[in-house]
N, CA, C and O of each residue as an XYZ file, in Angstrom:
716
protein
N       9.154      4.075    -20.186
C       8.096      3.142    -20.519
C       6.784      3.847    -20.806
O       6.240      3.412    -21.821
N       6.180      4.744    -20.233
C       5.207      5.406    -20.765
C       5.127      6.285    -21.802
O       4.104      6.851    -22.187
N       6.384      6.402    -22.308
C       6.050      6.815    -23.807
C       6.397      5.742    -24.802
O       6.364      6.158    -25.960
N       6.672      4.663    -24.688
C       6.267      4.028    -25.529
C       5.215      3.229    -26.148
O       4.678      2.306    -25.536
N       4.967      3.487    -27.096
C       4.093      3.764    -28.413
C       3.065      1.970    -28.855
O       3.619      1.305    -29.731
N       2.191      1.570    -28.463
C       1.353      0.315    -28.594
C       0.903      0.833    -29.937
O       0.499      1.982    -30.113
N       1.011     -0.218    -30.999
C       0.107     -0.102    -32.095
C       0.230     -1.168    -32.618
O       0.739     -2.118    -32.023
N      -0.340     -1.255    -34.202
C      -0.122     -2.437    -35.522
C       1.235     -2.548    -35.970
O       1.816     -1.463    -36.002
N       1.745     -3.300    -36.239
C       2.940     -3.645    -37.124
C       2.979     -2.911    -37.993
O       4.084     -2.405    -38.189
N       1.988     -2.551    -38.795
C       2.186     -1.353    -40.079
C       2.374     -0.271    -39.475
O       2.462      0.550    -40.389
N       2.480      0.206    -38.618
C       2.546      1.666    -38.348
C       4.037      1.433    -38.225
O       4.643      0.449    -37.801
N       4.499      2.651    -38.730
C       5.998      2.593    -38.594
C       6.343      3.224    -37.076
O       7.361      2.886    -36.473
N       5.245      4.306    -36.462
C       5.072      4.821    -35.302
C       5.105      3.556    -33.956
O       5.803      3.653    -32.946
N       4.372      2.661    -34.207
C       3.954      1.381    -33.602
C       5.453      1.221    -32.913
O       6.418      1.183    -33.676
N       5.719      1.100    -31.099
C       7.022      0.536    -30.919
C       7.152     -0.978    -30.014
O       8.151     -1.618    -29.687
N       5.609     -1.238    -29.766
C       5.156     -2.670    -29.539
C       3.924     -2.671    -30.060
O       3.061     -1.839    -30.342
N       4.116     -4.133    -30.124
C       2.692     -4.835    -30.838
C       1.687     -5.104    -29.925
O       1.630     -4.697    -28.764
N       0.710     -5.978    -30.646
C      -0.442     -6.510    -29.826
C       0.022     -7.568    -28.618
O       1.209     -7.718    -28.326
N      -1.072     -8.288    -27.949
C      -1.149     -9.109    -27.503
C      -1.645    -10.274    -28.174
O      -2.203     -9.885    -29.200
N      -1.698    -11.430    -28.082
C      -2.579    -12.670    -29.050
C      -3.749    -12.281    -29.282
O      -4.079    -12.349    -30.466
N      -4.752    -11.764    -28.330
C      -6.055    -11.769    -28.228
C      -6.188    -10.749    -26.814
O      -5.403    -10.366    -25.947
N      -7.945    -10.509    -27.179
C      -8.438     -9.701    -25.657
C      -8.063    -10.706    -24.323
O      -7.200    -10.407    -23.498
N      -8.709    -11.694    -24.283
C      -8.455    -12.437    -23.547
C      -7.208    -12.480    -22.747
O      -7.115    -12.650    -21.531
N      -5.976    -12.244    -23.879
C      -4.762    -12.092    -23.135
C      -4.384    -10.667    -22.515
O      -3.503    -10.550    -21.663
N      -5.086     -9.651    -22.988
C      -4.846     -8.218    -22.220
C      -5.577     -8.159    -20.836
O      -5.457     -7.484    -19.814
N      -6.554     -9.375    -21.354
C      -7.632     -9.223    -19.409
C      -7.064     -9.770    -18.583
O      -7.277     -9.471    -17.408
N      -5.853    -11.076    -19.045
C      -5.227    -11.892    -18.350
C      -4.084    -11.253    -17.456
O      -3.947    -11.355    -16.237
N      -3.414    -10.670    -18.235
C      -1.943     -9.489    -18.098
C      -2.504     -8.443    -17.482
O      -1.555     -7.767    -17.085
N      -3.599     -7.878    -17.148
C      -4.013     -6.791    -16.330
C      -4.721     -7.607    -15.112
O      -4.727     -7.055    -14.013
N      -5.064     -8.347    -15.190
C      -5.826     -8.914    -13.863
C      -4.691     -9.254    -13.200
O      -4.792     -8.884    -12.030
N      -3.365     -9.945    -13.481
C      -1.988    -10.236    -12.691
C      -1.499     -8.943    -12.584
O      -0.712     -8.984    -11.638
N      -1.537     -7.633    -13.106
C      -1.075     -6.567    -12.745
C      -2.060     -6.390    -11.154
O      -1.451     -6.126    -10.118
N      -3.375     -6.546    -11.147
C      -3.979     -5.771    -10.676
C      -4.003     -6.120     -8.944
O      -4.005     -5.503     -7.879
N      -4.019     -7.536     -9.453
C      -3.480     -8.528     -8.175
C      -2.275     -8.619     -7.477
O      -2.172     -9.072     -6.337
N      -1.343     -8.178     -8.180
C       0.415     -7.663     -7.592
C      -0.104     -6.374     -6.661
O      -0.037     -6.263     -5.437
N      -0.693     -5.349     -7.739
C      -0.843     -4.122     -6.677
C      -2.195     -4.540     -5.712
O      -2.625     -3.563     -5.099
N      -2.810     -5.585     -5.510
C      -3.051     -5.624     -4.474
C      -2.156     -6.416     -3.454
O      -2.097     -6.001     -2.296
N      -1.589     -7.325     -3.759
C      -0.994     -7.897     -2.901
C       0.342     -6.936     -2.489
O       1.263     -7.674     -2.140
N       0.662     -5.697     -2.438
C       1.854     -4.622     -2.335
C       2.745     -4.466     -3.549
O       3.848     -3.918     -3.537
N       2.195     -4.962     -4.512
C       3.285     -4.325     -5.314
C       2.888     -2.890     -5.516
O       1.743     -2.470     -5.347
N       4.143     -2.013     -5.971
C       4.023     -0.630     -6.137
C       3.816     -0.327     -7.503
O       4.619     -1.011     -8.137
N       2.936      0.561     -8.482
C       3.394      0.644     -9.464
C       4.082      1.858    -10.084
O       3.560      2.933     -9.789
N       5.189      1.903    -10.916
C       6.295      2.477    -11.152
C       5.554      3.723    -12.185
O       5.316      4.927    -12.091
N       5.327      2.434    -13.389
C       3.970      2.879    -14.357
C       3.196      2.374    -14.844
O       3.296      1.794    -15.926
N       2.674      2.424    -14.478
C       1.126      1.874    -14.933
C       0.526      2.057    -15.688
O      -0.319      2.952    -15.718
N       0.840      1.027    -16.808
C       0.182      0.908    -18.391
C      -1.102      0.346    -18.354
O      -1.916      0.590    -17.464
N      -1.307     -0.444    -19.358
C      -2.499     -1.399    -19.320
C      -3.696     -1.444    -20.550
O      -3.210     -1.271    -21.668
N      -4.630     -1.573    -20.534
C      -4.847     -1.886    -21.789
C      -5.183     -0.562    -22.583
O      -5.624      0.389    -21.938
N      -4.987     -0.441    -24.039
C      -4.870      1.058    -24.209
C      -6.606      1.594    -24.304
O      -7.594      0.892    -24.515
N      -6.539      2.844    -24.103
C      -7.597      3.516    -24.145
C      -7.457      4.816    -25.536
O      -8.061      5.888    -25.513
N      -6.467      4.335    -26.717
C      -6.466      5.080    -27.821
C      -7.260      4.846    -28.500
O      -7.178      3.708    -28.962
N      -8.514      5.729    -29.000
C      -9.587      5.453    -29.527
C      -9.201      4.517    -31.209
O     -10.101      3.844    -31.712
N      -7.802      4.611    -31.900
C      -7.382      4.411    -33.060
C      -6.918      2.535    -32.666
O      -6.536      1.636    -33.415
N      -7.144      2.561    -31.389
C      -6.834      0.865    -30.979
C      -7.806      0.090    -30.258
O      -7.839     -0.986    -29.662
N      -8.736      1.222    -30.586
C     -10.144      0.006    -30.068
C     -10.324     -1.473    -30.709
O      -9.967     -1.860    -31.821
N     -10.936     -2.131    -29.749
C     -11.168     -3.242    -29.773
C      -9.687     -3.876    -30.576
O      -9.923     -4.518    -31.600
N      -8.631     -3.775    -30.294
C      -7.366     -4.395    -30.331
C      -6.899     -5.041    -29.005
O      -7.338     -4.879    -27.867
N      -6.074     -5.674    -29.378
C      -5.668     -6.358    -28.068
C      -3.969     -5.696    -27.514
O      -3.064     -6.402    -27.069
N      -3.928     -4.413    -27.679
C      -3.134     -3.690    -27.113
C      -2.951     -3.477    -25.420
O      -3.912     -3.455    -24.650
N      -1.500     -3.322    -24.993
C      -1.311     -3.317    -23.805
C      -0.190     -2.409    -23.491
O       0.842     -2.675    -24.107
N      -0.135     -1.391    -22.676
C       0.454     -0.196    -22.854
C       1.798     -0.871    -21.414
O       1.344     -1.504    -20.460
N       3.135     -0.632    -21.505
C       4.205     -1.376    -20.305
C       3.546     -0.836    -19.046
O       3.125      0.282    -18.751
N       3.604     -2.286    -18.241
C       3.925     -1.445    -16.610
C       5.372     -2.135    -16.146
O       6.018     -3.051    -16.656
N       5.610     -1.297    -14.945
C       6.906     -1.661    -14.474
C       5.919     -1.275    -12.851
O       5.216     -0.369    -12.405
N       6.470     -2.694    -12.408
C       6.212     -2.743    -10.554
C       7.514     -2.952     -9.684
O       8.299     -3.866     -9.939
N       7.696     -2.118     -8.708
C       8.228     -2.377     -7.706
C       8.064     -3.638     -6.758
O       7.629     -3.208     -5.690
N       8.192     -4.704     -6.711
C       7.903     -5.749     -5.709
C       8.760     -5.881     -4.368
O       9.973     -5.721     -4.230
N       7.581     -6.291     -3.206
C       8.414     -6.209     -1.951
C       8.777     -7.468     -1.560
O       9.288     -7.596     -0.447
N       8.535     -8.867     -2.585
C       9.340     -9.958     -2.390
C       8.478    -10.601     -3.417
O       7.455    -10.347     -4.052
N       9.660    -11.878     -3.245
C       9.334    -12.955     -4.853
C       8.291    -13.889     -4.409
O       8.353    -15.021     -4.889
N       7.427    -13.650     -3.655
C       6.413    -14.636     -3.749
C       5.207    -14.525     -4.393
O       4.501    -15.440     -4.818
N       4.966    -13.008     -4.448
C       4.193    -12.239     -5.927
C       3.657    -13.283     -6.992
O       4.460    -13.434     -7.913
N       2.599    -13.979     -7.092
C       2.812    -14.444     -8.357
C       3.145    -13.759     -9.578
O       3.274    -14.518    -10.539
N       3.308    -12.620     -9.789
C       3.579    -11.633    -10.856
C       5.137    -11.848    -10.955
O       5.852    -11.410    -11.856
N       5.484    -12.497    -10.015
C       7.056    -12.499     -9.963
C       6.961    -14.280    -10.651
O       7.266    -14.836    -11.706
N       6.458    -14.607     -9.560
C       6.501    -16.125     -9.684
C       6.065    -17.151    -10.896
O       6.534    -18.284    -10.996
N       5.057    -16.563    -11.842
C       4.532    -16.778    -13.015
C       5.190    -15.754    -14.034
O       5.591    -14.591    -13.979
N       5.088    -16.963    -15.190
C       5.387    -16.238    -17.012
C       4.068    -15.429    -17.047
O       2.965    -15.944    -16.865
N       4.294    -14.018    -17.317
C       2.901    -13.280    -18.057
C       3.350    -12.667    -18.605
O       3.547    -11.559    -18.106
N       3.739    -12.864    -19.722
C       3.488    -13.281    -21.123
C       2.935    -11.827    -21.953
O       2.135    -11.797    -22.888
N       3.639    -10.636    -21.289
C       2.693     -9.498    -21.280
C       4.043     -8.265    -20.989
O       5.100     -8.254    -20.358
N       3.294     -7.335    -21.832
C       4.370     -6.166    -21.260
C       4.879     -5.468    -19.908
O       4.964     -4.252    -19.740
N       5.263     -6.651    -18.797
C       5.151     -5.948    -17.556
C       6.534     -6.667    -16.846
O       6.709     -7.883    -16.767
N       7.487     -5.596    -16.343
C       8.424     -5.857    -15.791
C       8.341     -5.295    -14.096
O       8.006     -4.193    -13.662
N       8.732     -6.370    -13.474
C       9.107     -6.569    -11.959
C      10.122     -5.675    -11.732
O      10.789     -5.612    -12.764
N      10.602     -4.888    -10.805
C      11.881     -4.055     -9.832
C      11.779     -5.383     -8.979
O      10.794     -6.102     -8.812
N      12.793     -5.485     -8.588
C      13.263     -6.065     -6.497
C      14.499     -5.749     -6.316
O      15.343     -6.208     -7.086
N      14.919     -4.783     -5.113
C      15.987     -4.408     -5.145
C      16.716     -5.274     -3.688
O      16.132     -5.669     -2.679
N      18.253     -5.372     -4.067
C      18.862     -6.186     -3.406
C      20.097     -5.395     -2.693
O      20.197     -4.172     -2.790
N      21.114     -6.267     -1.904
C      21.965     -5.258     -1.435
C      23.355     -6.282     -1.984
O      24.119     -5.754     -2.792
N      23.572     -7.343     -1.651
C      24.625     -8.124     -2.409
C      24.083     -8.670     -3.707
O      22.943     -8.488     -4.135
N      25.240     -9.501     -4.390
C      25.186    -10.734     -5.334
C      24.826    -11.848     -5.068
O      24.336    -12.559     -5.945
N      24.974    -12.263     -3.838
C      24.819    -13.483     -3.416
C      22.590    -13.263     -3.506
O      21.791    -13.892     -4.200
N      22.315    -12.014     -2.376
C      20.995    -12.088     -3.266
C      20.521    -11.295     -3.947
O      19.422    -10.794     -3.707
N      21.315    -10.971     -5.053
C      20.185    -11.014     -6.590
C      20.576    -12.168     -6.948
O      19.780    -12.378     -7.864
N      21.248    -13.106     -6.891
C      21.281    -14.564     -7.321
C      19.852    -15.551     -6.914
O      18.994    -16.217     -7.494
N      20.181    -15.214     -5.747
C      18.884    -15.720     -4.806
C      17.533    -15.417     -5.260
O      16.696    -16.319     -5.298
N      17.214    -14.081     -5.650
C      15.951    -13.482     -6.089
C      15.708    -13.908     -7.525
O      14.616    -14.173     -8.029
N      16.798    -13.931     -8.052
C      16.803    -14.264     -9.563
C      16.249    -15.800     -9.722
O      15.284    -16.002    -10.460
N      16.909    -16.934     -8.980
C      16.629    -18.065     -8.947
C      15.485    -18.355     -8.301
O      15.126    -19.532     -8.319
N      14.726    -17.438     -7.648
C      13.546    -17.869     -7.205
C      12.270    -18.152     -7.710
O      11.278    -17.557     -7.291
N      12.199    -19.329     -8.896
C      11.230    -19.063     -9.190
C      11.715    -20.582    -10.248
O      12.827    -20.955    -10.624
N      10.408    -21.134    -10.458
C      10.678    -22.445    -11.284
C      10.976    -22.591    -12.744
O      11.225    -23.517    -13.517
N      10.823    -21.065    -12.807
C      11.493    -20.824    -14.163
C      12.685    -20.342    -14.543
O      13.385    -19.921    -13.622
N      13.196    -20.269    -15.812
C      14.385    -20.281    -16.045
C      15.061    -19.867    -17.867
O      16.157    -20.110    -18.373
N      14.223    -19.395    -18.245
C      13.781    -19.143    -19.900
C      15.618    -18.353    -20.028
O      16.678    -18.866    -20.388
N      15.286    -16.964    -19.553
C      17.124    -15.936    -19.934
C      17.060    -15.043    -18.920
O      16.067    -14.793    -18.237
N      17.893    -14.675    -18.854
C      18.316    -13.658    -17.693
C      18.712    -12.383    -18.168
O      18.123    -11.895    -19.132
N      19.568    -11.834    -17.649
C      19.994    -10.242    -17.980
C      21.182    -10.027    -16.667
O      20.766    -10.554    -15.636
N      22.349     -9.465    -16.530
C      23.366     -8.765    -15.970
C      23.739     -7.788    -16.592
O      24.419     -7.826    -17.617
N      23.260     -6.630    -15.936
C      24.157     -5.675    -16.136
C      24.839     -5.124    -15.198
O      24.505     -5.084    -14.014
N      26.103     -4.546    -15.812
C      27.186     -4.247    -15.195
C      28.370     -3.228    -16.076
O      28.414     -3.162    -17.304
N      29.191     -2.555    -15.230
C      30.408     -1.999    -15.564
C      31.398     -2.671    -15.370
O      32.474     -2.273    -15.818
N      31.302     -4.106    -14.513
C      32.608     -4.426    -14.150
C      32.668     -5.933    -14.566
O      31.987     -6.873    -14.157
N      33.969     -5.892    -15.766
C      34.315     -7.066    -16.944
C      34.018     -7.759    -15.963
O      32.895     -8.216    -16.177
N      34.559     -8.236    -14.593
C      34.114     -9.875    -14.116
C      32.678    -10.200    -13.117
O      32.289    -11.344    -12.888
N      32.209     -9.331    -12.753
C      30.960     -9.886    -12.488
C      29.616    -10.329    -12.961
O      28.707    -10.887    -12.348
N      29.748     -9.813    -14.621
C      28.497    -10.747    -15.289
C      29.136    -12.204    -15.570
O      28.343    -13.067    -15.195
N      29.995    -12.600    -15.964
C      30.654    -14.047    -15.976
C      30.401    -14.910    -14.739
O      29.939    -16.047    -14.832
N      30.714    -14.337    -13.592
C      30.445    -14.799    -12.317
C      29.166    -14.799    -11.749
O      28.916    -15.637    -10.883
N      28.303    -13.976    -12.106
C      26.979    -13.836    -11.278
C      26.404    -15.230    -12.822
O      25.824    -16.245    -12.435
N      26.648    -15.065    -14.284
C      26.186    -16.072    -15.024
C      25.822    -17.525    -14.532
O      24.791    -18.197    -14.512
N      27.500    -17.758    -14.034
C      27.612    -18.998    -13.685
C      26.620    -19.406    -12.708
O      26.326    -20.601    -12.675
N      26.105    -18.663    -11.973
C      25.422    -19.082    -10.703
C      23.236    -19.258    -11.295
O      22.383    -20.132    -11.146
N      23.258    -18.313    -11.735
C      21.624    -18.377    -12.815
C      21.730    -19.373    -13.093
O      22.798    -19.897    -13.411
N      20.341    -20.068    -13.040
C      19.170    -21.308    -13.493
C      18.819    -20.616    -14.296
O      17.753    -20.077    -14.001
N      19.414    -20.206    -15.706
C      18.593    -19.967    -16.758
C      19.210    -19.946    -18.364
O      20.208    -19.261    -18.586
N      18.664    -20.611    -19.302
C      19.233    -21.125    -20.258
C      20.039    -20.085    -21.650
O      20.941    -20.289    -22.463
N      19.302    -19.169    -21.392
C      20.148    -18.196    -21.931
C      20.277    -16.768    -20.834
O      19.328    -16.413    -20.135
N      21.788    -15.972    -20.845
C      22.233    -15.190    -19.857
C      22.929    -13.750    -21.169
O      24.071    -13.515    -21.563
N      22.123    -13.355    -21.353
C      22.769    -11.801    -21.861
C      23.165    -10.745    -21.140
O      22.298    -10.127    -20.522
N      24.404    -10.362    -21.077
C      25.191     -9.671    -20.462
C      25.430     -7.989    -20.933
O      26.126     -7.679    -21.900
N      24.995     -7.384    -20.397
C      24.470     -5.564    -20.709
C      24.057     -5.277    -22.067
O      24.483     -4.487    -22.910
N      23.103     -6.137    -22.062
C      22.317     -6.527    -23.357
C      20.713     -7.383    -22.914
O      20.526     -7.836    -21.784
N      19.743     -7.469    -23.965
C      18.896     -8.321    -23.541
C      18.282     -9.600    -25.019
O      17.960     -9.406    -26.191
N      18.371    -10.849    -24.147
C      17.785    -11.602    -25.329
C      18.897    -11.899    -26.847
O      18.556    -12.285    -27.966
N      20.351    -11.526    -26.302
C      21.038    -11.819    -27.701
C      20.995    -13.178    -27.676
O      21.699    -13.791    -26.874
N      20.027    -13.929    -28.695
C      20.198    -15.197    -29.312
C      21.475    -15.257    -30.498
O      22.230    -14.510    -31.121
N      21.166    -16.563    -30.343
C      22.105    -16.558    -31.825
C      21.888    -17.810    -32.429
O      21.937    -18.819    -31.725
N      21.643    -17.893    -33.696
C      20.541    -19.117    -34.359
C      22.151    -20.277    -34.230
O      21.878    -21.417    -33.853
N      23.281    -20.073    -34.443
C      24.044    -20.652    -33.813
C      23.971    -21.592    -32.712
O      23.939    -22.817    -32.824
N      23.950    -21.019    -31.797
C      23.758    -21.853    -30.203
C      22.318    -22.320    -29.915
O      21.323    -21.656    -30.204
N      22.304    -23.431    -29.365
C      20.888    -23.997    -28.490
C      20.372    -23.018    -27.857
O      21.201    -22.340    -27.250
N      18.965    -22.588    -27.747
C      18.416    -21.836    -26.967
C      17.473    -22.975    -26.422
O      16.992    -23.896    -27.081
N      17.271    -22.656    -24.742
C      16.409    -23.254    -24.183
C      16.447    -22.855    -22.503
O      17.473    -22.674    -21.847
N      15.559    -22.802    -22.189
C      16.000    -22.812    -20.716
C      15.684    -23.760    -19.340
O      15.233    -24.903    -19.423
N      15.881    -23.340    -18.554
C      16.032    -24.651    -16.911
C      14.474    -24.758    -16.677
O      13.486    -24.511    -17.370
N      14.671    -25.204    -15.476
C      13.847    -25.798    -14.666
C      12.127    -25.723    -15.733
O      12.011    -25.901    -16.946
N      11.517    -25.544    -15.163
C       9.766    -25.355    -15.745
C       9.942    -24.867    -17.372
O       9.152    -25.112    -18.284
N      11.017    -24.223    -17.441
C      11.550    -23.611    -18.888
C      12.102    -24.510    -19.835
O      12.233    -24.147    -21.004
N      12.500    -25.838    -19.398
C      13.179    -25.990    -19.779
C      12.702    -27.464    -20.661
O      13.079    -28.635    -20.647
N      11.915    -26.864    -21.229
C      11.502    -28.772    -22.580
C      11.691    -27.913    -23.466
O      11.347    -26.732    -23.407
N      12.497    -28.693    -24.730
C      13.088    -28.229    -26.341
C      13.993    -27.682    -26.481
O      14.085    -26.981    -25.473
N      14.706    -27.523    -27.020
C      15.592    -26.540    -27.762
C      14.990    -25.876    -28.878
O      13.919    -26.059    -29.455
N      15.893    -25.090    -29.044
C      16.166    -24.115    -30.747
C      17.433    -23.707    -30.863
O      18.236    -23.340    -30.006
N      17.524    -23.819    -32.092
C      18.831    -23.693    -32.926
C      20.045    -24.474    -32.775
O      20.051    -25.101    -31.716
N      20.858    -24.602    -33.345
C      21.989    -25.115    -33.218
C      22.020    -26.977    -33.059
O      20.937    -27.554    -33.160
N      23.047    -27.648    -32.863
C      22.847    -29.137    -33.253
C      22.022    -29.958    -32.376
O      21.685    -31.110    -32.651
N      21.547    -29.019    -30.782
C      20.587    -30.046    -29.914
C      19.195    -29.677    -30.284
O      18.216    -30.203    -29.754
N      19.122    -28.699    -31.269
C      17.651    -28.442    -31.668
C      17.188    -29.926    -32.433
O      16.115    -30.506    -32.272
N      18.378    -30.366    -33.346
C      18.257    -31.700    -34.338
C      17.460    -33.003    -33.398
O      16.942    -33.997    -33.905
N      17.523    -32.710    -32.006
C      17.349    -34.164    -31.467
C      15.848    -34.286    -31.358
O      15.323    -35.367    -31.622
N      15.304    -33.506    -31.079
C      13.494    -33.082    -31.322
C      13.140    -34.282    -32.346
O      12.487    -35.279    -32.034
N      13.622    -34.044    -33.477
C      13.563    -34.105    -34.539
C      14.130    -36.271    -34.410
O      13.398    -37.123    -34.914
N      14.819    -36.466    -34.028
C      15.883    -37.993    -34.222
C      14.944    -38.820    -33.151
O      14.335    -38.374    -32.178
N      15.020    -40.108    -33.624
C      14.627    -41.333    -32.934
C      15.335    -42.310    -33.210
O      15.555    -42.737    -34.343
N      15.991    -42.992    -31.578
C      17.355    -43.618    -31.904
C      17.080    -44.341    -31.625
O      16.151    -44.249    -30.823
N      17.628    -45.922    -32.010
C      17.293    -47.315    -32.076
C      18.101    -48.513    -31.792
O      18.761    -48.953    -32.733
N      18.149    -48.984    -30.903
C      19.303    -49.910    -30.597
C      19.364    -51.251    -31.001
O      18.853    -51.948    -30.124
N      19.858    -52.061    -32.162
C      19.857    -53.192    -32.520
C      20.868    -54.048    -31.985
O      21.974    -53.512    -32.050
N      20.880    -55.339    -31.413
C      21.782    -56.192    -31.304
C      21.980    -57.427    -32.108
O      20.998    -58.098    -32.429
N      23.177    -57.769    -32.453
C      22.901    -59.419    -32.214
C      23.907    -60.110    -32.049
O      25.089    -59.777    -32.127
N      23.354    -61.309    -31.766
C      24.844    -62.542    -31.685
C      25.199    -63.124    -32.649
O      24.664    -63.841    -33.495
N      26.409    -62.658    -32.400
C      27.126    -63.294    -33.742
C      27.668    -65.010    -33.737
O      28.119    -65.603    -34.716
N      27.500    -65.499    -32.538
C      28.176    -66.666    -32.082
C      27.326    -67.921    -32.292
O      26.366    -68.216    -31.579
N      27.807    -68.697    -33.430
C      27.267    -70.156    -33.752
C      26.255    -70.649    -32.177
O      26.540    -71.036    -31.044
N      25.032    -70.361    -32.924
C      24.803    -71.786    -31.920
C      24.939    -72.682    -31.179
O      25.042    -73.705    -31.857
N      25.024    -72.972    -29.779
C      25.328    -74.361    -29.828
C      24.495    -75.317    -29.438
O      23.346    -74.961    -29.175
N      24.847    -76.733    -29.305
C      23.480    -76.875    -29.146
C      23.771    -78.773    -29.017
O      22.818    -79.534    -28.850
């Protein structure tokens, strides 16, 4: 992670982009800064760049933190920012637990060597898409969406169409009058 490369889209060098705005690099470093106060460890510690060729950009260089539990809001909140969480576990039962802790639910990640435990640890994730020794394989094919706090809309595939539909229920009686 620390050698990879923050710049513009035109740079062919460039191996991440910006952030939306400054605003969002002060946002994504102030939740960094607040993890390592609250004990998180940091692994590496990126942050906003100091390359004189990216001034006044809204560049943000990866961190990766060690966390000593999921109550972190860095764990517990989307930020939306180049920064990945560690928590290390000793079973499945909790990285399931650690994984699900949290009201979100967007995609996950398993990796593994062994064919049946990403299928099995899948099944158990609150989260709407699950890539397996891989990350983020969508496929404009299938619905993407995910659970809990994650989980308003779709994309792609035929439940994306319902966004879109407003359904209408008409009746009537067909039966003469009487009277």
């Amino acid at each position: 992670l620390e050698s990879v490369r923050p710049g513009p889209a035109s740079d062919p060098e460039s191996q991440i982009g910006p952030l939306i705005d400054n605003a969002s690099v002060a946002r994504v470093d102030a939740a960094v800064e607040a993890a390592l106060a609250g004990g998180a460890k940091a692994l590496v510690r990126g942050g906003p760049s100091k390359r004189p060729e990216l001034a006044g950009g809204a560049f943000y260089h990866p961190t990766l933190l060690a966390v000593p539990d999921s109550s972190l809001p860095i764990v517990q909140e989307e930020t939306f920012g180049p920064v990945q969480t560690v928590q290390v576990f000793d079973t499945e039962a909790e990285a399931v637990a650690l994984a699900n802790d949290t009201e979100y639910g967007l995609s996950a990640c398993v990796w593994s060597g062994d064919v049946n435990r990403p299928l099995r640890l899948a099944r158990q994730l609150d989260a709407g898409l699950i890539s397996v020794n891989s990350w983020a394989n969508l496929t404009v094919e299938f619905e993407e969406g995910g659970f809990k706090s994650s989980g308003v809309g779709r994309l792609g595939g035929l439940a994306s169409v319902e966004d879109f539909l407003e359904y209408k229920q008409i009746t009537q009686d067909y039966a003469p009058p009487t009277g």
